[in-house]
VOPAGU-2260 file (C-alpha; in pm, 1 decimal, decimal comma):
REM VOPAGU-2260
SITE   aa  ch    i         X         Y         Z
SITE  UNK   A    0   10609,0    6580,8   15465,4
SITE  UNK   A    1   10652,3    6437,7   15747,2
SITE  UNK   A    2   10278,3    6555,6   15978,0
SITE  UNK   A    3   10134,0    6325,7   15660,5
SITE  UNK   A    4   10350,3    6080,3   15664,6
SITE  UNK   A    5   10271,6    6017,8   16010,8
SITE  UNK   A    6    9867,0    6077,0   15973,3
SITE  UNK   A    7    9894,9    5854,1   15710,5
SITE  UNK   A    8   10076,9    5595,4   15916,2
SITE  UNK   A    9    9793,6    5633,6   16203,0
SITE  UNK   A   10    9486,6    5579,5   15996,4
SITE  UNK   A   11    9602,7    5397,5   15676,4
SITE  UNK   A   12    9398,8    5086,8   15797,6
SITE  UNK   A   13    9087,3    5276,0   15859,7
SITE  UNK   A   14    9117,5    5430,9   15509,6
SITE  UNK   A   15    9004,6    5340,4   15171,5
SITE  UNK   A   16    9157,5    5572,8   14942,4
SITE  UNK   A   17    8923,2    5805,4   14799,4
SITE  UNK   A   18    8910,6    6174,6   14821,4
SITE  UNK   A   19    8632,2    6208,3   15088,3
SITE  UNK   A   20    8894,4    6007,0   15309,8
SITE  UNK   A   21    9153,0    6250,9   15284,6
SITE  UNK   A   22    8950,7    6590,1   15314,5
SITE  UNK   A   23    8738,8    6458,7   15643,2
SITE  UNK   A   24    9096,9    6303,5   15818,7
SITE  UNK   A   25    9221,6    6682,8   15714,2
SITE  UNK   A   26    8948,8    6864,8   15855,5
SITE  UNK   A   27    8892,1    6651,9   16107,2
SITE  UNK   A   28    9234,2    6669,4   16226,9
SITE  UNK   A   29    9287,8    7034,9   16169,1
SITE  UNK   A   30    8990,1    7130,1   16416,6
SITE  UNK   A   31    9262,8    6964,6   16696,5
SITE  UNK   A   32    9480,5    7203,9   16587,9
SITE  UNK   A   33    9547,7    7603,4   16680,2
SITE  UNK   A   34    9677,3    7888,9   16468,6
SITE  UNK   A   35    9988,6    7855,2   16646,6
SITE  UNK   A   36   10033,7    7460,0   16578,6
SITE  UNK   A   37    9971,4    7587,8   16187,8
SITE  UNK   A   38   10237,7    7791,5   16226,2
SITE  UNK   A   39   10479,3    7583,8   16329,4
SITE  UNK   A   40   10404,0    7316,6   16070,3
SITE  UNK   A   41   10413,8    7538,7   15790,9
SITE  UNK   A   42   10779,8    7658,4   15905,6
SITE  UNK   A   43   10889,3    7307,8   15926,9
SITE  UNK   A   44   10781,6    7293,4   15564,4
SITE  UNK   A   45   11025,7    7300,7   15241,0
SITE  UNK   A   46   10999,8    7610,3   15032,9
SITE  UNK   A   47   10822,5    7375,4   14782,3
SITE  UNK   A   48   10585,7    7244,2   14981,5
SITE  UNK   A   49   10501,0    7607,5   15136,8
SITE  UNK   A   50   10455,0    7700,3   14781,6
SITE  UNK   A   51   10237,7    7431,0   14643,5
SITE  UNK   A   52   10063,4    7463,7   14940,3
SITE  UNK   A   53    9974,5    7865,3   14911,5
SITE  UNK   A   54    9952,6    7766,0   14516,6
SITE  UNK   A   55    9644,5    7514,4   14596,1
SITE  UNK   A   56    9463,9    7775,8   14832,0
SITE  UNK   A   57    9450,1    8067,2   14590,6
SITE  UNK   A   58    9394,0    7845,0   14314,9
SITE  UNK   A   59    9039,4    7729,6   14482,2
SITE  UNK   A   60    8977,3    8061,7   14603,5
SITE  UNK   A   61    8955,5    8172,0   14224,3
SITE  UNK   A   62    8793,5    7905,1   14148,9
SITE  UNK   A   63    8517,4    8022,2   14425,5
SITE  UNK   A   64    8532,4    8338,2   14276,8
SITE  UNK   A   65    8442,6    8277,3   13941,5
SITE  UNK   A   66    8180,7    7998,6   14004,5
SITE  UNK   A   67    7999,7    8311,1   14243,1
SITE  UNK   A   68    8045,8    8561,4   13959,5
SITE  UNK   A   69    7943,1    8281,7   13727,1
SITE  UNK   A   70    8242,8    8290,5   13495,7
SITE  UNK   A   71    8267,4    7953,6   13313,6
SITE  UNK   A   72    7928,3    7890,4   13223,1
SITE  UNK   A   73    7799,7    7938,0   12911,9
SITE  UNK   A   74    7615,8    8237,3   12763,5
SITE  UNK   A   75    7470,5    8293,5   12418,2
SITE  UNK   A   76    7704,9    8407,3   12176,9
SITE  UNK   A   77    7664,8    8749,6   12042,5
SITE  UNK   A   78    7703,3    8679,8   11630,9
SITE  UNK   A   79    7880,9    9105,6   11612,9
SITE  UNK   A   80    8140,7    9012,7   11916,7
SITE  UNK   A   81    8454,7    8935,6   11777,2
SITE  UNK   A   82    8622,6    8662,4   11985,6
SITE  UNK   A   83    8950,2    8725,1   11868,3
C-alpha cells in the first residue's frame, strides 16, 4: 500500500520496530487526517486490502466485546453440564 510505503519511508530512521512504533505513527498520523482523506485512501485500496482491513476492525471489536461481557475467562465447571 502505497500511504505505508511512503510513512514508512518518512520515519523508518526514527523507528525501532516494535508494535508501540507502529500504533502511535498510526494514530498520530491519522489525527492529521479528515473523514474525507479516509475516504479517499480506502478507495485507492485493493479489494484485499479493503477486506483485511474491515476483517481486522471487527475482529477487535469482538474481541472488545467479549473481554466486556467477560467471555474467555474461566468459570468453575458445573460437574451435571455436559460440554459436548
Amino acid at each position: 500500500m502505497k500511504f505505508i510505503d511512503d510513512l514508512y519511508e518518512f520515519y523508518k530512521d526514527k523507528l525501532v520496530g516494535d508494535e508501540e512504533d507502529a500504533v502511535a505513527l498510526i494514530l498520530y498520523t491519522l489525527q492529521e487526517h479528515t473523514r474525507e482523506d479516509l475516504m479517499k485512501l480506502i478507495g485507492e485500496m485493493s479489494d484485499e486490502e479493503v477486506f483485511q482491513m474491515v476483517g481486522q476492525f471487527l475482529i477487535g471489536q469482538l474481541k472488545e466485546k467479549m473481554a466486556r461481557e467477560g467471555l474467555g475467562q474461566h468459570r468453575p465447571v458445573d460437574e451435571n453440564q455436559k460440554i459436548h
